[in-house]
Rosetta silent file (secondary structure, phi, psi, omega in degrees, C-alpha in Angstrom):
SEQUENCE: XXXXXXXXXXXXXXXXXXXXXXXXXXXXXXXXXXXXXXXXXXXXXXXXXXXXXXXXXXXXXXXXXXXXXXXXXXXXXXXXXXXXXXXXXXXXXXXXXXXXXXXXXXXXXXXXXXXX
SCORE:     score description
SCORE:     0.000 S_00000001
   1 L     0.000    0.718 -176.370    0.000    0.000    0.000 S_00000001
   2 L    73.196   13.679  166.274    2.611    2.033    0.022 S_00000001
   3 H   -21.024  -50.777  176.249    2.934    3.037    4.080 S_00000001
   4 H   -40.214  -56.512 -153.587    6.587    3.360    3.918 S_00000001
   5 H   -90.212   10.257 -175.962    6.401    6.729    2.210 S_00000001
   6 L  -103.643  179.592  178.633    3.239    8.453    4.432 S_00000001
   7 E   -59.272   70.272 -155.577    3.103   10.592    7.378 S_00000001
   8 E   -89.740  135.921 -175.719    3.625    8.477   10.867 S_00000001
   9 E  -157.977  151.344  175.023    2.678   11.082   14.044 S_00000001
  10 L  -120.285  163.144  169.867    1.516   10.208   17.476 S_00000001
  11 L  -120.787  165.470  161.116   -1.409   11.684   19.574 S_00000001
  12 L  -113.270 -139.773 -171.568   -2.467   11.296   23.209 S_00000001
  13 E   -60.282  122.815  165.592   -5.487   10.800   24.906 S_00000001
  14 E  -146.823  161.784  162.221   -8.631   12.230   23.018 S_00000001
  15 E   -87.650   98.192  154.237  -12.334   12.248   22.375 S_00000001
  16 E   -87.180  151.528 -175.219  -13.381   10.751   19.607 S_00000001
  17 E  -118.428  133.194  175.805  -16.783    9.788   18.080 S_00000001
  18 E  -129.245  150.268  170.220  -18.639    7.083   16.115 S_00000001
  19 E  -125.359  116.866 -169.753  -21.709    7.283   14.869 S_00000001
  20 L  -160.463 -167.652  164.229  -24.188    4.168   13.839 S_00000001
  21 L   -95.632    5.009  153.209  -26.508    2.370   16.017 S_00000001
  22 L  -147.448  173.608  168.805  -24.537    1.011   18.839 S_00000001
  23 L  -124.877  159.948  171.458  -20.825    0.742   19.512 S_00000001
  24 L  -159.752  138.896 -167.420  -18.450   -1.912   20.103 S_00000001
  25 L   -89.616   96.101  158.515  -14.859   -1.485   19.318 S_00000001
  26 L   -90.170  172.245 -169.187  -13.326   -3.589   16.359 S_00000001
  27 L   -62.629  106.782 -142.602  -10.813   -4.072   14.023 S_00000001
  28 L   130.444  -37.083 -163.865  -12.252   -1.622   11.420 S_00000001
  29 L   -71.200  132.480  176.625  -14.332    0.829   13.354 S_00000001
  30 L  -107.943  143.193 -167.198  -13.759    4.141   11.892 S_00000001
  31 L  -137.153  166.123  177.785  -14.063    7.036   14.798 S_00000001
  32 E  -155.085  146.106  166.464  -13.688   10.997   14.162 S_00000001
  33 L   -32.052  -61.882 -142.805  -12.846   14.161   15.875 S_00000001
  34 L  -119.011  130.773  172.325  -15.860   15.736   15.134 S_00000001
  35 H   -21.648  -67.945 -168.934  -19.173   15.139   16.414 S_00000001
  36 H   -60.359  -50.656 -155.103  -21.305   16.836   14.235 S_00000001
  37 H   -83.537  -23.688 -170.809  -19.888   14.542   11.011 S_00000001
  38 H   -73.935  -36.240 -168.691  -20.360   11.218   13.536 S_00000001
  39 H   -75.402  -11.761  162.961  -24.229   12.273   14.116 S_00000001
  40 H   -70.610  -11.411  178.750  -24.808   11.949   10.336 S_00000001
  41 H   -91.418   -5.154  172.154  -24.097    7.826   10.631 S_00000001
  42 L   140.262 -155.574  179.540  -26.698    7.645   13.391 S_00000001
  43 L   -46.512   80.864 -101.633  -26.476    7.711   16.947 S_00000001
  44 E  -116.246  137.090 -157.853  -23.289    9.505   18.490 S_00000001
  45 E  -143.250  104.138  170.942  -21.500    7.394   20.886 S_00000001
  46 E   -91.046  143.490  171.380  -17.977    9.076   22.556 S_00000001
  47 E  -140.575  169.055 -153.851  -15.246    7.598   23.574 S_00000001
  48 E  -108.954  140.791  151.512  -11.896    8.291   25.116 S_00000001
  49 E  -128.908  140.810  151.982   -8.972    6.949   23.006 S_00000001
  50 E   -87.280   55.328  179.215   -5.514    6.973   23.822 S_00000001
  51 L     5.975  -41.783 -155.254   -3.060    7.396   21.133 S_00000001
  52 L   -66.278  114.103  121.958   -0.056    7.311   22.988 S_00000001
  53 L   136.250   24.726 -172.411    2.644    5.166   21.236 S_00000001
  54 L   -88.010  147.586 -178.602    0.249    4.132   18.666 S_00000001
  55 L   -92.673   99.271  169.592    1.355    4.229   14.775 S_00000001
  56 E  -108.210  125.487  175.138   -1.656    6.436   13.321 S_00000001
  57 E  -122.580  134.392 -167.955   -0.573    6.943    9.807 S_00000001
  58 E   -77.950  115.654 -144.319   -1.835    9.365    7.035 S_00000001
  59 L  -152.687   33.430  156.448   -2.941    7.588    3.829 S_00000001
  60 H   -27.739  -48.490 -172.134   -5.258    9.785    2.071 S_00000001
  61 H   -69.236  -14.527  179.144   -3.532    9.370   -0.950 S_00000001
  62 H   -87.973   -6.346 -176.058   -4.970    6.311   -0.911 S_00000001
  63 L   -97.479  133.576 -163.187   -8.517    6.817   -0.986 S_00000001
  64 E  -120.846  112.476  145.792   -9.992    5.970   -4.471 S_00000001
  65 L  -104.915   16.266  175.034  -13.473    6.903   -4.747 S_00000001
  66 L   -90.781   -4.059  167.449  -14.173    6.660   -7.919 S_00000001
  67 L  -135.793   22.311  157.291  -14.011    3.008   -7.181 S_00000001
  68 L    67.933   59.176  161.348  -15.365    3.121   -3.367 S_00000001
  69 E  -129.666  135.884  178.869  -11.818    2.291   -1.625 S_00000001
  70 L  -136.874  141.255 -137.722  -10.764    3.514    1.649 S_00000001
  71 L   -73.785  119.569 -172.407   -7.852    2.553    3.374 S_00000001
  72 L    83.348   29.118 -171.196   -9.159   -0.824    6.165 S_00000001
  73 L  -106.069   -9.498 -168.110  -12.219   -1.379    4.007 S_00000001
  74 L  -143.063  147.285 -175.003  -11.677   -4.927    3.060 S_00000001
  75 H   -48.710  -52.547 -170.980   -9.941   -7.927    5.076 S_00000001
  76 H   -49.403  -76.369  170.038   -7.518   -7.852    2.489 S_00000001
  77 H   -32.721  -41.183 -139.675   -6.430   -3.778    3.310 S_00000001
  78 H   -76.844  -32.330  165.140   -6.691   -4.484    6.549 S_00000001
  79 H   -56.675  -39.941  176.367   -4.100   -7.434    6.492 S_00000001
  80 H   -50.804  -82.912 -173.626   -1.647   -4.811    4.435 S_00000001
  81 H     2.038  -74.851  175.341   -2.123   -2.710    7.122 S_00000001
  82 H   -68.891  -40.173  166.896   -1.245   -4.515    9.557 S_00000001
  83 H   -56.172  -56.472 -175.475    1.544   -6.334    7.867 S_00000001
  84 L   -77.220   -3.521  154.409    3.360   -2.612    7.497 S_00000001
  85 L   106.864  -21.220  178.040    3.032   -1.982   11.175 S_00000001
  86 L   -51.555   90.471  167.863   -0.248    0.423   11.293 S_00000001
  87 L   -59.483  -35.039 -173.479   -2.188    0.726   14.278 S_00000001
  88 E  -141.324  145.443  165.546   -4.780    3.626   13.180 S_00000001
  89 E  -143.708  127.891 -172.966   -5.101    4.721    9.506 S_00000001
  90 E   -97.115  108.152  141.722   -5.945    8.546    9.018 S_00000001
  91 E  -138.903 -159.176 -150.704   -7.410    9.816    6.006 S_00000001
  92 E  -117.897  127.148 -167.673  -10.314   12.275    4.550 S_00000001
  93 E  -127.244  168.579 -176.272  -13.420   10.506    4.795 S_00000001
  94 E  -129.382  161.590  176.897  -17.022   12.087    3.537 S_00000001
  95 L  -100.022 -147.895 -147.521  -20.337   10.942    4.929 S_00000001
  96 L  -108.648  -39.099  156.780  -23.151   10.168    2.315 S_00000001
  97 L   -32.783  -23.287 -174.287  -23.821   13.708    2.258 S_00000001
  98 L   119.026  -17.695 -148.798  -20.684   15.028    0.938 S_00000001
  99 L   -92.915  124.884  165.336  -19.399   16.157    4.134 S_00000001
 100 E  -111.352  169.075  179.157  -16.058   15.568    4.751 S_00000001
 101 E  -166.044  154.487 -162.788  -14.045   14.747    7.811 S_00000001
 102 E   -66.190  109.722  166.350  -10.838   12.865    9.253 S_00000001
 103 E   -71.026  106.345  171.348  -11.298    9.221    9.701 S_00000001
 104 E  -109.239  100.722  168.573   -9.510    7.214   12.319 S_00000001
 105 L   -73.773   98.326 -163.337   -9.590    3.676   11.462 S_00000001
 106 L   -82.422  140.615 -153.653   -8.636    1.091   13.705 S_00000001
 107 L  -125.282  -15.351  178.958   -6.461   -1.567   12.348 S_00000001
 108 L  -113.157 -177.112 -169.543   -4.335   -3.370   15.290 S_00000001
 109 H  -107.047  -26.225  173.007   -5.230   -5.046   18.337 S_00000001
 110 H  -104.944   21.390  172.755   -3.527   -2.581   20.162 S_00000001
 111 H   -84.764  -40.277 -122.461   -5.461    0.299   18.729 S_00000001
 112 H  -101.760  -47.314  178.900   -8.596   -1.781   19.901 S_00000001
 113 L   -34.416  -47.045 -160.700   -6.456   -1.614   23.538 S_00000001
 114 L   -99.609   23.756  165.865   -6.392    2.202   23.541 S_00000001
 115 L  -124.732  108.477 -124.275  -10.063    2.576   23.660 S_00000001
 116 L  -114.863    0.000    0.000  -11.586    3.312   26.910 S_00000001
């Protein structure tokens, strides 16, 4: 997937949001900063995640929507992923509306760790 060449940054503890109709955390779950963009998927359900020593890496470049791919969308990504060391994968995600906003996907076991 090309990982080697993107942006690797850490974060610490934050509030994040998912929005559907319940939560549970898995390998997959995409969470976001902002509230507002979570309450268009449904119900808004916060949580605390900790970042700290976690690989969240930015892979934007990677999102193909003219053929509906986003980085941890398929078993397949998610194994890349994971193979290249990624704990969270960051890119620019849009809801069905258009709207877009920063996607944290989780992709490791110990992303699934840092959510409280």
């Amino acid at each position: 997937l090309g990982v080697e060449k993107t942006k690797r940054r850490t974060k610490t503890m934050e509030n994040m949001y998912h929005g559907g109709e319940s939560f549970e955390a898995h390998i997959g779950l995409c969470i976001t900063d902002l509230e507002s963009a979570a309450a268009e998927y449904g119900t808004v359900h916060q949580v605390a995640v900790d970042f700290t020593g976690l690989n969240l890496v930015e892979l934007s470049h990677l999102v193909d929507r003219d053929n509906m791919f986003w980085p941890g969308d398929t078993e397949k990504s998610i194994a890349q992923l994971q193979a290249e060391g990624v704990d969270v994968a960051v890119y620019e995600d849009e809801t069905t509306t258009g709207r877009t906003h920063k996607c944290y996907r989780l992709i490791s076991a110990k992303s699934l760790q840092a959510v409280k």
